[in-house]
C-alpha positions in Angstrom: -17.6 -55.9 -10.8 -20.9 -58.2 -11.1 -23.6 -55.9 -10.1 -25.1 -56.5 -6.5 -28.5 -55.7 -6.0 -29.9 -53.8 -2.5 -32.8 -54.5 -0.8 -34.3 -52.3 1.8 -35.6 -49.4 2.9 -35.7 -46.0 0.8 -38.1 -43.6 -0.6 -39.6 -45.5 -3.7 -43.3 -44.1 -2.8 -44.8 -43.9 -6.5 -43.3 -47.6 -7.4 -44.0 -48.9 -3.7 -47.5 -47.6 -4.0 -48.0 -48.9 -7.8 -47.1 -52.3 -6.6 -49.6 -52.0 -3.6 -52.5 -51.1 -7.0 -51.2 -54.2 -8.6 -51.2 -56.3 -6.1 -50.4 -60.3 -6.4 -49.7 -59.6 -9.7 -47.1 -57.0 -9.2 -43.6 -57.4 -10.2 -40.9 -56.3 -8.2 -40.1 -52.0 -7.1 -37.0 -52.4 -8.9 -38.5 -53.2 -12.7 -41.6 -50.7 -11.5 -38.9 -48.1 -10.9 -37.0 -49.3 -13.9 -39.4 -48.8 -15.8 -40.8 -45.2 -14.8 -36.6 -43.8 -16.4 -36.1 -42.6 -13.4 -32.4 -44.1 -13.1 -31.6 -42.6 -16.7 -30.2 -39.5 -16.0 -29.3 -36.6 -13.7 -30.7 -33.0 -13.6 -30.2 -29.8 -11.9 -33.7 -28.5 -11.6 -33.9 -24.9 -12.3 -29.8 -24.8 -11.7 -29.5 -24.9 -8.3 -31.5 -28.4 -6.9 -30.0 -31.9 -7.9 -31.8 -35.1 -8.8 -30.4 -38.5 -9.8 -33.5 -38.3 -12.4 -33.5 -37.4 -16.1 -33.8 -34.0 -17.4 -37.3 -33.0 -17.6 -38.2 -36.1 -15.9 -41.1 -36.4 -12.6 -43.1 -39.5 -11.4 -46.0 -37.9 -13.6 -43.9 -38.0 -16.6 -42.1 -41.6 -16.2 -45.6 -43.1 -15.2 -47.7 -44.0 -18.2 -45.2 -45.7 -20.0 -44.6 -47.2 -17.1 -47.5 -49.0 -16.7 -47.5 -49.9 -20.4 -44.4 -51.2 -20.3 -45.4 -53.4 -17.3 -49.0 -54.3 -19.4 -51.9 -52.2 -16.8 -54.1 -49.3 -17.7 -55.6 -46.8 -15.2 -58.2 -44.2 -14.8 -56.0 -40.9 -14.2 -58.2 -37.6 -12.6 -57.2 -34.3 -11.5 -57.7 -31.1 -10.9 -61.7 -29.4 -9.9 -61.8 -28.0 -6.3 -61.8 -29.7 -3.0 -65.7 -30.6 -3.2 -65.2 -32.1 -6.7 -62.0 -33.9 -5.2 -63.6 -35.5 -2.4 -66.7 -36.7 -4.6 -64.2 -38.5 -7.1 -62.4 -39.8 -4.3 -65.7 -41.4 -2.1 -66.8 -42.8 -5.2 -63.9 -44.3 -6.7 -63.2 -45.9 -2.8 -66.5 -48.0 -3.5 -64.0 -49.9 -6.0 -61.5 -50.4 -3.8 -58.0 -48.4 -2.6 -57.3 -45.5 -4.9 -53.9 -44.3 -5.9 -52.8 -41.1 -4.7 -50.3 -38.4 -5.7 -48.3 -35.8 -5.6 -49.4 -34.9 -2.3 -47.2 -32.0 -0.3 -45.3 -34.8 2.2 -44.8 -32.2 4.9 -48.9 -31.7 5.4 -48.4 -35.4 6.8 -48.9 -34.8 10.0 -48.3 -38.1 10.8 -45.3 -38.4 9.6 -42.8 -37.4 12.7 -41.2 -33.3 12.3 -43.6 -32.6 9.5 -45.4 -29.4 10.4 -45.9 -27.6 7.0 -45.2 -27.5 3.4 -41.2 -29.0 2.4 -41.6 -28.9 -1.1 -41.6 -32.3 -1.5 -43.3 -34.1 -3.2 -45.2 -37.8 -2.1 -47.7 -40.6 -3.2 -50.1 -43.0 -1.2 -52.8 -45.0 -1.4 -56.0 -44.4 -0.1 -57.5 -47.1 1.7 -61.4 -45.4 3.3 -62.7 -42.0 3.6 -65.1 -40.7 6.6 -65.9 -37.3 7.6 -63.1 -36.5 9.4 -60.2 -38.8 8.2 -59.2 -40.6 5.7 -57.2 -44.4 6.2 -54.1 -44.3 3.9 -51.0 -47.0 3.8 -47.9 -44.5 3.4 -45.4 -45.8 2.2 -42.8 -44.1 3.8 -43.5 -46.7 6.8 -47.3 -46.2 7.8 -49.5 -48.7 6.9 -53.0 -48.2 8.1 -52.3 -44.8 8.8 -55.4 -42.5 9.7 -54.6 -39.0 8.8 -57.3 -35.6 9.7 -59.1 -35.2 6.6 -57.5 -31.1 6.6 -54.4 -32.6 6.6 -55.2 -34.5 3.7 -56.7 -31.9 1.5 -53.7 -30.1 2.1 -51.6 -32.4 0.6 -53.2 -33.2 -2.0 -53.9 -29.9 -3.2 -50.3 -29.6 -3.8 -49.8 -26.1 -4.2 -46.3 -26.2 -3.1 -44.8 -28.7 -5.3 -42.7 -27.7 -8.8 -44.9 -30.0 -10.4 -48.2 -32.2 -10.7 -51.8 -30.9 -10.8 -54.5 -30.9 -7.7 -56.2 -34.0 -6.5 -54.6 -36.1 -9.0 -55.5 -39.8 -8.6 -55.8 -43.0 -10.0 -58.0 -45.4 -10.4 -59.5 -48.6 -12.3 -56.5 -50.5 -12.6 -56.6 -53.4 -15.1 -53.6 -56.0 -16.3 -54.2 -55.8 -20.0 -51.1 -57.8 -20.8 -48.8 -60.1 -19.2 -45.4 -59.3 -18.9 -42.4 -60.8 -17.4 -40.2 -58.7 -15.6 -37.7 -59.3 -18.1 -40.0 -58.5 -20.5 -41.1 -55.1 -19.3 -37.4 -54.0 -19.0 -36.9 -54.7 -22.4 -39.6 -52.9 -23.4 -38.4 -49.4 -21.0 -35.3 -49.7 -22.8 -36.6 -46.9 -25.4 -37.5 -44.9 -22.5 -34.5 -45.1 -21.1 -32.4 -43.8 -24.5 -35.3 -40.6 -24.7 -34.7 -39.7 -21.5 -30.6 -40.1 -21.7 -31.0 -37.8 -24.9 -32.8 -34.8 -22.8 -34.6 -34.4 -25.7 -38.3 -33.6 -23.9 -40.8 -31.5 -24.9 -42.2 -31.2 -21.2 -41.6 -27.8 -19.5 -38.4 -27.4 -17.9 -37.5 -24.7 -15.4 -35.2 -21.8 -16.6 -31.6 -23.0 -16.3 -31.9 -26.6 -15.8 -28.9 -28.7 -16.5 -28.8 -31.9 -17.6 -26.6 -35.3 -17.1 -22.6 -34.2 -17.5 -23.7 -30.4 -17.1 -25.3 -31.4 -13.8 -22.8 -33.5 -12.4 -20.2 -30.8 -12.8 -22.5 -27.8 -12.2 -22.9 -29.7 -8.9 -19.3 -30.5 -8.3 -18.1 -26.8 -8.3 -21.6 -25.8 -6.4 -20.4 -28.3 -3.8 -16.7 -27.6 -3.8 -17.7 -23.3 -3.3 -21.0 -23.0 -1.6 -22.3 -26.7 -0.2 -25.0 -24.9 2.1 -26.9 -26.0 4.9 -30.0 -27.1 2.7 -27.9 -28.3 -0.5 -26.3 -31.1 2.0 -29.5 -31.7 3.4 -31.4 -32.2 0.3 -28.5 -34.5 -1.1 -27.9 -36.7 2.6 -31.0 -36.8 3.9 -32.8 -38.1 -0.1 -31.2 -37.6 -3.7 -28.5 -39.3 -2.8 -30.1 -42.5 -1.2 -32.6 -42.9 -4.1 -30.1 -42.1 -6.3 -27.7 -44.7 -5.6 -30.6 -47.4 -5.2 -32.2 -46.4 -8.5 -28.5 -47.2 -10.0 -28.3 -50.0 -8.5 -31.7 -51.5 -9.5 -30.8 -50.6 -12.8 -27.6 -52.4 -13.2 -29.3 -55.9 -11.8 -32.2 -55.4 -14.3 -30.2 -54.4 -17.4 -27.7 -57.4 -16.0 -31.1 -60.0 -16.2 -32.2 -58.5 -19.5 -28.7 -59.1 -21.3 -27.7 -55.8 -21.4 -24.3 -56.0 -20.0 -22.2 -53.5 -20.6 -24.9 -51.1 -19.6 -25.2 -52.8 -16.5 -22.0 -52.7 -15.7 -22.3 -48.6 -16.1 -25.3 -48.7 -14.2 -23.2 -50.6 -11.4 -20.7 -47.7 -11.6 -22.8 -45.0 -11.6 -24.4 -46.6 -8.2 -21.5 -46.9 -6.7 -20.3 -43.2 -7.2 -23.4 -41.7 -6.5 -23.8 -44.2 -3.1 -19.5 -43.0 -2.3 -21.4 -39.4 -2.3 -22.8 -39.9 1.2 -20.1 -40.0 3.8 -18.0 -37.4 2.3 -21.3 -34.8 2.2 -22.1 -35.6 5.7 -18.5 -34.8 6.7 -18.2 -31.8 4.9 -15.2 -33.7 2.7 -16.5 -31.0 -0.2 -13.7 -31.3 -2.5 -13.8 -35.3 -2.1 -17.4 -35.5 -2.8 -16.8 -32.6 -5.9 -14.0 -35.4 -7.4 -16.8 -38.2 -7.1 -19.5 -36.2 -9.2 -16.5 -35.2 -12.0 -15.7 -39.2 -12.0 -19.8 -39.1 -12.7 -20.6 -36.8 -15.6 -19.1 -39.0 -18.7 -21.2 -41.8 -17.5 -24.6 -40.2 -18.8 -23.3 -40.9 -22.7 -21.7 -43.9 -22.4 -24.7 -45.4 -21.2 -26.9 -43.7 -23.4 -24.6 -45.4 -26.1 -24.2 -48.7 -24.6 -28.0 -49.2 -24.5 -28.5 -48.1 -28.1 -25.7 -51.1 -29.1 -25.9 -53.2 -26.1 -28.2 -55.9 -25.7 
């Protein structure tokens, strides 16, 4: 089947809030997110939490060869206390917008049902700063959102996320070299092989399980003990992203040449996307037999890209 690629809405905050930094020069979220790894691979964080994301693999990690694969630079900045934080942050605004993240989503009060810490993690982009407030455009469908500056520091202290360091943000963002979106996916395709591999030397939480382990891990997790918050984690995110992440793959591997890795990427979109409707039905042992169907499509991928092209 040729490869069909989506387009709408879906929780892309780190690529959708890169391409706000980058501006008329940006290229599309799908090669931004292409180009972070995040489609290469699948990981069961810790043994228990699934992700349609490499093994070992967070925004943090996928983004600096990201943005040399798309040809910027940035200023990255973290950590200090909330003084130091705010300092950074009201100077660097004199520049312009500043990137933001992780932030703890569920300290967004503006944000409807969110009341307290989730454990999830978020990124925005900071637009102005006053004593009170700050003026943000969240990409989860808030631009020119104004959010109580407690609220804020909250978040971006990010005490409750697995990983990421406090008041980490970006600035100074400069197109060093001009790449075609072609030739940015080209250039992620080593990325995209490391992260297959699961070879990392980032830490890892105790009984992680990566790519086929995952999928089936999560197929007899599913098929036994598919709990209230395992079906709400997978319905409500991993799956959606997932799935779209798949399938941005496939049409950018299609567009670079890569074509039997495409057509990989296609399948793996489309099993991960069939994951939905049995989940939210409780059709456990359907959505168990979609995951098996999954797990040998980590290494042939892996192996298509390192031949393919």
């Amino acid at each position: 089947m040729t490869p069909f690629a989506y387009t709408g809405s879906g929780p892309y905050c780190y690529a959708n809030s890169f391409a706000m930094m980058f501006g008329g020069q940006a290229p599309s979220t799908a090669v931004i997110e292409f180009a972070t790894g995040s489609p290469f691979g699948m990981q069961m964080l810790g043994g228990t939490l699934p992700f349609f994301d490499p093994y070992g693999w967070d925004p943090e990690a996928g983004s600096e060869g990201a943005l040399a694969a798309l040809g910027w630079t940035s200023t990255l900045s973290k950590g200090g206390d909330a003084d130091d934080a705010l300092s950074r942050l009201r100077s660097a605004l004199k520049d312009g917008p500043v990137w933001i993240g992780p932030v703890e989503m569920g300290h967004l009060r503006h944000q409807p049902g969110m009341s307290g810490p989730i454990e999830a993690d978020h990124y925005v982009v900071v637009l102005e700063l006053d004593e009170d407030s700050v003026l943000m455009h969240d990409p989860h469908g808030h631009p020119y959102v104004r959010l109580p500056l407690a609220n804020f520091m909250a978040a971006w202290r990010a005490e409750t996320l697995t990983y990421g360091d406090a008041y980490t943000m970006r600035t100074d963002f400069v197109r060093v070299a001009e790449m075609s979106e072609v030739e940015t996916i080209r250039a992620s395709i080593p990325a995209a092989i490391h992260w297959l591999s699961m070879e990392t030397t980032l830490p890892v939480p105790p009984g992680t399980l990566g790519n086929s382990r995952a999928a089936e891990a999560l197929a007899a997790r599913i098929e036994t003990n598919c709990d209230k918050g395992l079906r709400a984690h997978m319905v409500h995110f991993a799956v959606g992203v997932g799935a779209r992440r798949a399938a941005d793959a496939a049409a950018c591997l299609a567009r670079a040449g890569y074509r039997k890795a495409a057509r990989i990427a296609d399948e793996q979109a489309r099993l991960i996307g069939a994951l939905q409707h049995p989940l939210v039905v409780h059709r456990h042992a359907a959505a168990a037999a979609i995951l098996r169907d999954l797990a040998p499509t980590y290494d042939r991928m892996k192996a298509a890209l390192e031949h393919d092209g």
